[in-house]
N, C-alpha and C positions, 0 to 999 in steps of 0.2 A: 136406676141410674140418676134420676135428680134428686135423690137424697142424697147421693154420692159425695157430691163438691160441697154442700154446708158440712156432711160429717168430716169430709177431710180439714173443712174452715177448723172446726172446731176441735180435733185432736191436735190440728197445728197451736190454735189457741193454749188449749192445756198445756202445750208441752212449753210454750215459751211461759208458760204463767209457770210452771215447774220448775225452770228453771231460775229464773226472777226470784222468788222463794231463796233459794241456796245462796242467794248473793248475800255478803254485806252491805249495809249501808252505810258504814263508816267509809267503806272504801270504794270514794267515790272517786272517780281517775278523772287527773286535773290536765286541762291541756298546757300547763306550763311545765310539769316533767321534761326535763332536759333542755329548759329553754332560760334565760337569765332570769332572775328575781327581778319586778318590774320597778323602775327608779321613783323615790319619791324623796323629799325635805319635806321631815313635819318637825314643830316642834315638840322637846323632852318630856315628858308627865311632870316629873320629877322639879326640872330645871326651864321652865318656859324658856328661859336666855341661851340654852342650850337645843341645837338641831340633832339630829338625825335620821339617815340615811345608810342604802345600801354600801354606799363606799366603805361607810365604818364597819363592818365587818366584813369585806372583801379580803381576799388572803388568808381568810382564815375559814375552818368549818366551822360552822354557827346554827342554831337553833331557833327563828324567828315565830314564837308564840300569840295568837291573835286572841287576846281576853278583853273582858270587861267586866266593871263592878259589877252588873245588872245580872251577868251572868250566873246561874247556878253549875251548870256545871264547871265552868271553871274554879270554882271555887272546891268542888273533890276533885281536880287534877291540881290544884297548887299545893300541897305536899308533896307531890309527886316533883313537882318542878322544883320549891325550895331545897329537896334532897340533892336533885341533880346540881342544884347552884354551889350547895354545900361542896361536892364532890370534883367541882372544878372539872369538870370532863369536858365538856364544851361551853362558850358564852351562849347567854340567854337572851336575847333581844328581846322588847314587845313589842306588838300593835298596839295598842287600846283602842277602843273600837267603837264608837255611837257612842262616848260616854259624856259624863261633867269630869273636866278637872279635877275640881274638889272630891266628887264621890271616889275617884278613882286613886285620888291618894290617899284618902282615908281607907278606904279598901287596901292598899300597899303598909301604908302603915297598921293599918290591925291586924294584916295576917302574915307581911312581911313581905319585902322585897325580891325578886329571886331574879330579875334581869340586868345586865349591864346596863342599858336603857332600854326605857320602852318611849316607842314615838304618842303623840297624842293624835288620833286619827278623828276630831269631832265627829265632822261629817258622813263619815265611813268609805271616801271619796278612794281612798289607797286600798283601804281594803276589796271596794270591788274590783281595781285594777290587777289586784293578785287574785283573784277568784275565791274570795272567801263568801261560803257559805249561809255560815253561821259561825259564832264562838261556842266553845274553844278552835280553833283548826291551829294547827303546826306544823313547820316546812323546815327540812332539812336544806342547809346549805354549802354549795362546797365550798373551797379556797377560791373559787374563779368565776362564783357570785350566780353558779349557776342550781336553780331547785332539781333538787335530787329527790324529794319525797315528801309527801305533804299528809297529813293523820286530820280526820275531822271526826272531830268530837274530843272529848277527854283523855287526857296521854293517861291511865293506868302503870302501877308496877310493873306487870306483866309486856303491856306492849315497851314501856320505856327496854326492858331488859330485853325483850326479843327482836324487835325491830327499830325499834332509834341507836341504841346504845353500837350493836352491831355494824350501822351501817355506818353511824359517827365516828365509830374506830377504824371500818375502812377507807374513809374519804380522809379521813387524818393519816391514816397510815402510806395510802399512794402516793407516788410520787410529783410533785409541782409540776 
């Protein structure tokens, strides 16, 4: 009898390590699903004299990308993003995220632009007000500024085509 209660400790143990196992770690569930995008004014990468903010893509579905030059993986998710930019399916926002200025345009200009804007996030002050991670991560947004779905890690063909593009054409597609 008193080996009883550690063996049941430890089948319990097993089984949630069993389970834990099965999970993704990409798919890490954010507690802002279904709750607004949180507000921020930074300024543009691009155009310091230039802001942005959630407002500028309000009304419409949108794609909010959080990269940075330093990052490796972002850098094999950005053809996967210049595709989508090509294809005009949805706008691209950025974060940019811990970075320099400088490196982050040059990084824009050597492998090419793919966002309508990206904000400049030095500090990384916005990004952990959205609950970012790590870079890459990516948030789906609707018409009414609200996160529908957030990917951490690298967007792939495969998940762009199975899980963004899908759900980008039903939030485009419902009704205002």
């Amino acid at each position: 009898m008193r080996y009883l209660v550690p063996l049941a400790a430890f089948v319990l143990l097993v089984i949630f390590l069993a389970v834990g196992l099965t999970l993704d770690p990409r798919e890490v569930p954010s507690p802002f699903i279904g709750k607004p995008a949180p507000t921020f004014t930074l300024p543009q990468v691009v155009d310091a004299g230039k802001t942005l903010s959630p407002a500028d893509f309000k009304g419409q579905v949108a794609l909010v990308n959080v990269w940075a030059s330093w990052c490796v993986s972002c850098r094999q998710e950005h053809p996967v993003l210049l595709d989508l930019a090509e294809r005009r399916v949805v706008p691209i926002y950025g974060l940019n995220y811990k970075d320099q200025r400088e490196d982050a345009l040059a990084w824009l200009n050597r492998f090419g632009d793919p966002y309508t804007a990206s904000a400049f996030d030095a500090d990384g002050r916005v990004g952990i007000d959205w609950g970012v991670y790590g870079v890459p991560e990516t948030f789906v947004i609707d018409r009414q500024g609200i996160i529908r779905y957030k990917h951490t890690g690298p967007i792939t063909a495969e998940i762009l085509e199975t899980k963004l593009l899908p759900l980008i054409r039903q939030l485009q597609d419902a009704p205002s």
